[in-house]
Each structure stands twice: as C-alpha cells, then as structure tokens.
C-alpha positions in Angstrom: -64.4 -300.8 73.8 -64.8 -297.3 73.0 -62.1 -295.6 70.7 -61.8 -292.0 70.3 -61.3 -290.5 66.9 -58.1 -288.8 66.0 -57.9 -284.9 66.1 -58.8 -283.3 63.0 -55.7 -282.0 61.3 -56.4 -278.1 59.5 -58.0 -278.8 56.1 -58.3 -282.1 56.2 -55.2 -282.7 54.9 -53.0 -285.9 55.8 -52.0 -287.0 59.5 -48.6 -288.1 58.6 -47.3 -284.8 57.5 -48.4 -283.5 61.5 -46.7 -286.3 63.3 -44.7 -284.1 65.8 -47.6 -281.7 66.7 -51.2 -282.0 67.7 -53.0 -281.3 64.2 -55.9 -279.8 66.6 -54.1 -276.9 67.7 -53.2 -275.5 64.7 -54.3 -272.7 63.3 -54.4 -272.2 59.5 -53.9 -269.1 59.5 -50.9 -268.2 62.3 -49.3 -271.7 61.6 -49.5 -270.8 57.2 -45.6 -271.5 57.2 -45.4 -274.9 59.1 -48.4 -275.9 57.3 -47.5 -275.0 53.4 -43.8 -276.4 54.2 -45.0 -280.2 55.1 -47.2 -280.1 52.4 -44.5 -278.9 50.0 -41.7 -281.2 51.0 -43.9 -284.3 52.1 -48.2 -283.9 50.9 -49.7 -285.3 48.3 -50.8 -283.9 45.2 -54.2 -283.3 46.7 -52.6 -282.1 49.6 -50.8 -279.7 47.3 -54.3 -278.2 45.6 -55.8 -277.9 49.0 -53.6 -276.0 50.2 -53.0 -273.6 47.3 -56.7 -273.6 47.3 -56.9 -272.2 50.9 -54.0 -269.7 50.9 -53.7 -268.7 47.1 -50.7 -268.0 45.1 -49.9 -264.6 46.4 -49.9 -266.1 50.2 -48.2 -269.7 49.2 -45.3 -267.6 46.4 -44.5 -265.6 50.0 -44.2 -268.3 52.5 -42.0 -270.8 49.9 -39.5 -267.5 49.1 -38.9 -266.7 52.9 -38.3 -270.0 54.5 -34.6 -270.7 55.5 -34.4 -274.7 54.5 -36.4 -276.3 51.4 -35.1 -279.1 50.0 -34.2 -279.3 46.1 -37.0 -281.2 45.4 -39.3 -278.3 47.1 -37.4 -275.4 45.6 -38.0 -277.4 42.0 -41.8 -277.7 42.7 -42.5 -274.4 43.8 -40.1 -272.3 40.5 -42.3 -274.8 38.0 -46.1 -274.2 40.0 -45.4 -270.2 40.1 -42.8 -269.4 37.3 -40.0 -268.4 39.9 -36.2 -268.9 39.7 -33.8 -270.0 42.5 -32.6 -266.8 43.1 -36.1 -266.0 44.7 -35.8 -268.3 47.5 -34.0 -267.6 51.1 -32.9 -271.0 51.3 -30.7 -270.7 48.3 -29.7 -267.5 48.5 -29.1 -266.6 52.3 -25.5 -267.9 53.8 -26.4 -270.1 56.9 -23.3 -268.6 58.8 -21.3 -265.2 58.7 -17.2 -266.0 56.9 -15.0 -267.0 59.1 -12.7 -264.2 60.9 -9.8 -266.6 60.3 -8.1 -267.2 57.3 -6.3 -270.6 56.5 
C-alpha cells in the first residue's frame, strides 16, 4: 500500500495549528497574519522562535497590534516578548460594534 505524505505546512511549523486550510497553499508571506495568529494563540514555543525568526520583530509587533480578536493569553505573550502595553493592540482597544441609537 502506498501512502502519500502530508503537505508541507510554511516553515515547518506544526500541522495542528493548519487544520482548516491546506498548509500547501499558503504563502508565508501574503498569509503573515493567519500564520503569526495560530502560532501566537495555539504553537509551540519553537513554533514561536520560528516564526519570529522568519518575520522579525518589526513585521510580528505589526501583525499582533492590528488584529481584531487575540485572546488574553495572546495579548499577555506578545506585551512581555516586545515590551508593549494593551493599549497597543486593536483587539483591546477597538469597539466591536458602533453605541446603540436607542437609549434604555
């Protein structure tokens, strides 16, 4: 019986965190953000320096501050790794809806 090897998921990081996408058709580069948010909220801690390896503080500081939902845990990781505060980050800052026009 033959058995084909799994795709190769971008830098060799761990199949789990790309279980609702073909690993093989990502591209480091255009997919940064999907990529450095699994790695954040669910890789490993060599997961972690591969990645920060790859896209370097500048790149990783850019993609954790703009993304709209990062879990406490994340948000925690990221202020410690690169010296930020909450304030810096979307997710705790931006409202997910406009008030309501109604008032109670």
């Amino acid at each position: 019986m033959i058995t084909a090897d799994p795709p190769a998921t971008p830098l060799g990081l761990f199949r789990g965190l790309f279980w609702d996408v073909d690993p093989a058709k990502l591209d480091v580069d255009k997919h940064a953000p999907l990529i450095i948010s699994r790695v954040v909220e669910r890789g490993t801690l060599a997961d972690w320096h591969t990645v920060r390896r790859h896209y370097g503080d500048a790149r990783m500081i850019q993609v954790v501050t703009g993304l709209r939902d990062l879990s406490p845990q994340g948000v925690s990781l990221c202020c410690a790794a690169f010296d930020l505060k909450r304030e810096d980050f979307r997710c705790c800052t931006a409202r997910p809806f406009p008030p309501a026009p109604w008032i109670y």
